[in-house]
C-alpha positions in Angstrom: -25.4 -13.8 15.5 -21.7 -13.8 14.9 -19.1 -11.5 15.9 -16.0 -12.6 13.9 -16.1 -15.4 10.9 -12.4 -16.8 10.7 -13.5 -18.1 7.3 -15.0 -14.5 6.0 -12.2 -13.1 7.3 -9.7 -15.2 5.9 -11.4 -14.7 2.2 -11.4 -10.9 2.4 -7.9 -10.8 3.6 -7.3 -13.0 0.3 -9.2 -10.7 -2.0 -8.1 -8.0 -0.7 -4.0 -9.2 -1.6 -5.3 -10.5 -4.9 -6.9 -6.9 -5.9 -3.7 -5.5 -4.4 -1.1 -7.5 -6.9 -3.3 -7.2 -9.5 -3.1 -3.1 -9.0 0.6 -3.5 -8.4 1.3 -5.7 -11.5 -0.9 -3.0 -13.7 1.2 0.0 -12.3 4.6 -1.4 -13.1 2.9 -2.0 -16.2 2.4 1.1 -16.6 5.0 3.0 -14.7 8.1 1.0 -16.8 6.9 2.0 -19.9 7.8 6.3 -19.2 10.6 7.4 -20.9 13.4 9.0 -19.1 12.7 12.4 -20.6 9.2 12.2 -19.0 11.0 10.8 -15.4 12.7 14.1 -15.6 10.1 16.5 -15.9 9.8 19.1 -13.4 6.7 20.4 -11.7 5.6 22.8 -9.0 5.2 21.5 -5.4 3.0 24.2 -3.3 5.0 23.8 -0.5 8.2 21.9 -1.5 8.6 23.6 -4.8 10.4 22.1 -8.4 10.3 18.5 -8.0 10.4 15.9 -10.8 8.2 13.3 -11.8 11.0 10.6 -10.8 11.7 12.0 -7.2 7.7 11.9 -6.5 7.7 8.5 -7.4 10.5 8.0 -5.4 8.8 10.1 -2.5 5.2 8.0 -2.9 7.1 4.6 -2.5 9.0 5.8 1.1 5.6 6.6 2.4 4.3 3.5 2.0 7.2 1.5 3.3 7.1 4.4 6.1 3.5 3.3 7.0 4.2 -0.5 6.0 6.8 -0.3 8.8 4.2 1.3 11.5 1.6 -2.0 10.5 4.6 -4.2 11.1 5.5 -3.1 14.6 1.9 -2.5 15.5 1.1 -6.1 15.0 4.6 -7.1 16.4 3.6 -5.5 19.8 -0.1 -6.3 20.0 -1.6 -8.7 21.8 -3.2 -12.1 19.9 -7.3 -11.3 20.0 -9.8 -14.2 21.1 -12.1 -15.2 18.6 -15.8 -14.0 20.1 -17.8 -17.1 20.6 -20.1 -17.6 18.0 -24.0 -17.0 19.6 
């Protein structure tokens, strides 16, 4: 039985930043193709109230560098892991 594959690891970690760009590249794709006018429209937040389509997209991207941030210093501070012996 094996506890941790380096190797499997290694190829979903790559997959997994392939499928990433790939979603990346199509949303700029996408995103940089909106018109100004439709940047500007204006929508009703629940809680926040009016906000336009350009400051949520603004608001979307802080929150990921917010939680891209907390991964850094997470793996900053940890501890390296052994690898399990494979049985």
């Amino acid at each position: 039985m094996t506890f941790f594959n380096p190797a499997g690891a290694a190829a979903a970690a790559t997959a997994g930043a392939y499928v990433r760009a790939l979603l990346e590249s199509a949303n700029l794709h996408v995103l940089r193709r909106v018109s100004p006018s439709l940047w500007e429209r204006v929508g009703l937040h629940a809680e926040r109230g009016p906000e336009s389509a350009g400051f949520l997209l603004k608001l979307m991207g802080a929150h990921d560098l917010v939680h891209r941030r907390q991964i850094d210093r997470i793996l900053s501070t940890a501890a390296p892991r052994e690898m399990a012996p494979e049985i």
